[in-house]
N, C-alpha and C positions, 0 to 999 in steps of 0.2 A: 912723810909719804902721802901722793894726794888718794882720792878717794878711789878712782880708776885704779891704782897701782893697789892699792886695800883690796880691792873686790876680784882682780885678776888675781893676786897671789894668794886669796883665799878659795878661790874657783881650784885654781889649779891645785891645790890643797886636798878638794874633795873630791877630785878627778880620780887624783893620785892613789887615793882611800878605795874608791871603785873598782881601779884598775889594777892593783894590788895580786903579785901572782897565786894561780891557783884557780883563777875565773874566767871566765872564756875571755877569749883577747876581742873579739869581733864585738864582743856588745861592748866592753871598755873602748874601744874604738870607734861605735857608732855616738856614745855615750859624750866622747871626748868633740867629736864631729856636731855633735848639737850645740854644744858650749863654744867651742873654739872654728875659727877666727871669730874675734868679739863683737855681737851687733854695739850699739850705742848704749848698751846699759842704763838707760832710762830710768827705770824702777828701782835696782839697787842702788844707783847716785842720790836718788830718793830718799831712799832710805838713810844712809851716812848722811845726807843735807840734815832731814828732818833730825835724828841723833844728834848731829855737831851742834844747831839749834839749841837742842833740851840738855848741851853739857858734854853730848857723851862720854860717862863719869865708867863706863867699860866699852873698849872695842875691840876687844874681841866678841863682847857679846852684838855688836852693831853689826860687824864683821858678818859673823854668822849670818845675823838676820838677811842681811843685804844680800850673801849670796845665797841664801833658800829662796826669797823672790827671784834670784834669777835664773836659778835651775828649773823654777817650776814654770817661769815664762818658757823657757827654754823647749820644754817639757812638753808646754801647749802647742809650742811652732812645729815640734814634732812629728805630734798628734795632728793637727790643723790642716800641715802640709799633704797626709795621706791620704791612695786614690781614694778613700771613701768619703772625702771632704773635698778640699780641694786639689787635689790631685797636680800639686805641683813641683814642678821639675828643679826648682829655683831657690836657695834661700840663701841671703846674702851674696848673692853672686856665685855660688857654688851649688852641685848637685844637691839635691835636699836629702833628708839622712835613707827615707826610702830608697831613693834611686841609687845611693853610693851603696847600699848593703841589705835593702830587700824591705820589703813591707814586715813578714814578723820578727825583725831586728828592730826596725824602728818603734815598732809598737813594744816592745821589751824595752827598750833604751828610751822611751818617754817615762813609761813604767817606772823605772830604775830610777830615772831623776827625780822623780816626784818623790819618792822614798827618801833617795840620800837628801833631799831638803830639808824636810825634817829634823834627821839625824844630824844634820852641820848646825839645824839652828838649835838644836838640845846642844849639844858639841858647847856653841861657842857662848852660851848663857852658862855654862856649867858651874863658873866662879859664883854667881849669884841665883842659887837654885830658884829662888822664890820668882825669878822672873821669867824661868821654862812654862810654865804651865801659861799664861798671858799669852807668850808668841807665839805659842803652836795652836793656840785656840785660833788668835788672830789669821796665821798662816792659814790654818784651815778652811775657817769658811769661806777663806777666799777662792779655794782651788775645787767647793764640793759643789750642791744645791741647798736651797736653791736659788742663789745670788753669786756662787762662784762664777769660775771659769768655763769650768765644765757645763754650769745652766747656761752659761752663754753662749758655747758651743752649740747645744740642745736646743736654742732659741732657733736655728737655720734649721734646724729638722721641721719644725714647727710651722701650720701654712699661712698664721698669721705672725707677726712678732711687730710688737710699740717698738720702733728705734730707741728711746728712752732704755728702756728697761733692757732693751739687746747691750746698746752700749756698756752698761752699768754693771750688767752681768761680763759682759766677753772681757770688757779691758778695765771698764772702771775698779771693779773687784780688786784685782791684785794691786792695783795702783793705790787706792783706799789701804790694803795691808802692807803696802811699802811705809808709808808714812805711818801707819799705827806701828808697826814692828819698830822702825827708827824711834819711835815714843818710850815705848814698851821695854826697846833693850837699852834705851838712856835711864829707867826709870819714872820718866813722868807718864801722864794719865793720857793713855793712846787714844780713846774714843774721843778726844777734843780735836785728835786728828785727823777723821774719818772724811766729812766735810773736803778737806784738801785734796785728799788723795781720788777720792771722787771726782771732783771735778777737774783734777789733772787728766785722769783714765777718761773723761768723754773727750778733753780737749785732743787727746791725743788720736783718740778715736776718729774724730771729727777728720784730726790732719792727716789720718791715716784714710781715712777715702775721697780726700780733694787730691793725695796722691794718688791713688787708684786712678783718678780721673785724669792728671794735670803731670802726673810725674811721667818717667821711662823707666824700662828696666833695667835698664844700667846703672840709673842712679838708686831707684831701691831695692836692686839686687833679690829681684823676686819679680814674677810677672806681674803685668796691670791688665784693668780691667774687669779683675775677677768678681767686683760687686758685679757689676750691671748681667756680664755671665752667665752667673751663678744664682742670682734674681735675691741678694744676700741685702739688707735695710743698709742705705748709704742717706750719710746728712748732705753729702754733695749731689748726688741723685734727686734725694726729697727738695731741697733748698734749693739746688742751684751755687754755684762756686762760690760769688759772694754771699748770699746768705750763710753758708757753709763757714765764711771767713769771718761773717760779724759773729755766729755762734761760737766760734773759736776764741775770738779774742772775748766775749763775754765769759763763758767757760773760764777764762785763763782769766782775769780778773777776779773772779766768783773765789776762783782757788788762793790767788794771793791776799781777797780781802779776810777770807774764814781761817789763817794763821794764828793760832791762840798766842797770847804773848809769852815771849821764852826770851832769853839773852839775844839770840840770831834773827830776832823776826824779823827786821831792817832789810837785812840781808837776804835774806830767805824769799821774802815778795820779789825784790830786784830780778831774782835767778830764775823764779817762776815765769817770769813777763819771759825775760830774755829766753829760757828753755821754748816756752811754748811757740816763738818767733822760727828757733829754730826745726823746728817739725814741721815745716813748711819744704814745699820744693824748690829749688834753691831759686830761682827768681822770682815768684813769690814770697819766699820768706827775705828779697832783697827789698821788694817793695813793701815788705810791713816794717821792714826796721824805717 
């Protein structure tokens, strides 16, 4: 089974756990509505890469891991998307969970996932108890302050914010704990992974607002725009598109050279170049291949 087919039938897994009768249908609904239809799974593919790398000598505990990074991504697009942020109408091409089912559904149903993350990722370490206690650490400080997700939300409240440290907080965070969790639930030593997942979370960051700029909403199924808008720190804005592209591809270099050695690391650099190519919009990511 590939890694997609892992991380869908493990999602749908924990949906199922959620939506279980007896609990209101509409938050298992607004719940299932954040998860499904599937963005590009970024982070959990992440995570199973970095595992298959270090062995992964359990997956179901990989498993787990993968899909608590993506409930809790899931979680933040939630949160992110409502009017007290950005207030949009849009995500993946479809209403965003506010507009299909009301602002305190949505904020319940981000709630809710950030919860059952956890729980899926104790769940699927269960066979190897000694390695619970590592991923939910790991998990953790990715989604709290003041280096989570959440501080990197807190950075747009803020009247100044260093782009560095916004990036690093809002996206590099959780991307840094996709790759230590993949460590973590193979067994090997996760902070040799940090490095990686780091400079994954700016690269993507980076090609997340040359889309803002360069892309449409068609193709990223969410409006554009909303740096410049919103008055939100963009490397395309600060840089300018090419610089934005050379920070990108340095970024994405930086990540594939900091791979600690493992069985897969051959492999593992390859998919990194190639992943970060594809985070581009699509005729720019034709002119970087």
């Amino acid at each position: 089974m590939d890694a997609l087919a892992r991380i869908e039938r493990t999602l749908g897994s924990a949906l199922a756990q959620a939506g279980r009768p007896g609990g209101p249908p509409l938050l298992a609904q607004a719940m299932m509505a954040a998860v499904f239809p599937r963005g590009a799974r970024i982070r959990s593919r992440l995570c199973l890469a970095v595992a298959a790398a270090c062995g992964d000598d359990d997956p179901m505990a990989s498993e787990g891991a993968a899909a608590a990074i993506e409930l809790l991504h899931c979680a933040s697009l939630v949160h992110d998307d409502l009017p007290c942020f950005d207030n949009a109408e849009l995500r993946r091409g479809r209403p965003s969970v506010h507009r299909a089912f009301g602002e305190p559904l949505a904020v319940l149903a981000g709630d809710a996932l950030i919860v059952l993350a956890f729980q899926i990722a104790a769940q699927g370490a269960s066979r190897k108890p000694v390695r619970v206690g590592p991923l939910v650490r790991i998990i953790a400080e990715s989604v709290g302050a003041p280096h989570g997700i959440a501080a990197g939300q807190a950075w747009e409240c803020e009247p100044e914010a260093d782009l560095g440290e916004y990036q690093r907080a809002k996206t590099g965070a959780l991307f840094a704990a996709a790759a230590m969790a993949g460590a973590a639930a193979a067994g090997a030593e996760a902070e040799a992974w940090r490095l990686v997942g780091e400079r994954l979370g700016e690269a993507y960051q980076v090609a997340d607002d040359i889309s803002d700029v360069m892309s449409n909403t068609d193709e990223l199924g969410k409006p554009i725009g909303q740096d410049r808008a919103l008055g939100r720190p963009s490397a395309a804005l600060q840089l300018g598109v090419p610089g934005a592209l050379a920070r990108l591809d340095a970024l994405a270099r930086d990540a594939a050279e900091a791979i600690p050695p493992c069985p897969g690391a051959a492999e593992l650099r390859a998919l990194t170049m190639m992943e970060a190519r594809r985070l581009l919009p699509k005729d720019l990511s034709l002119r970087a291949a």
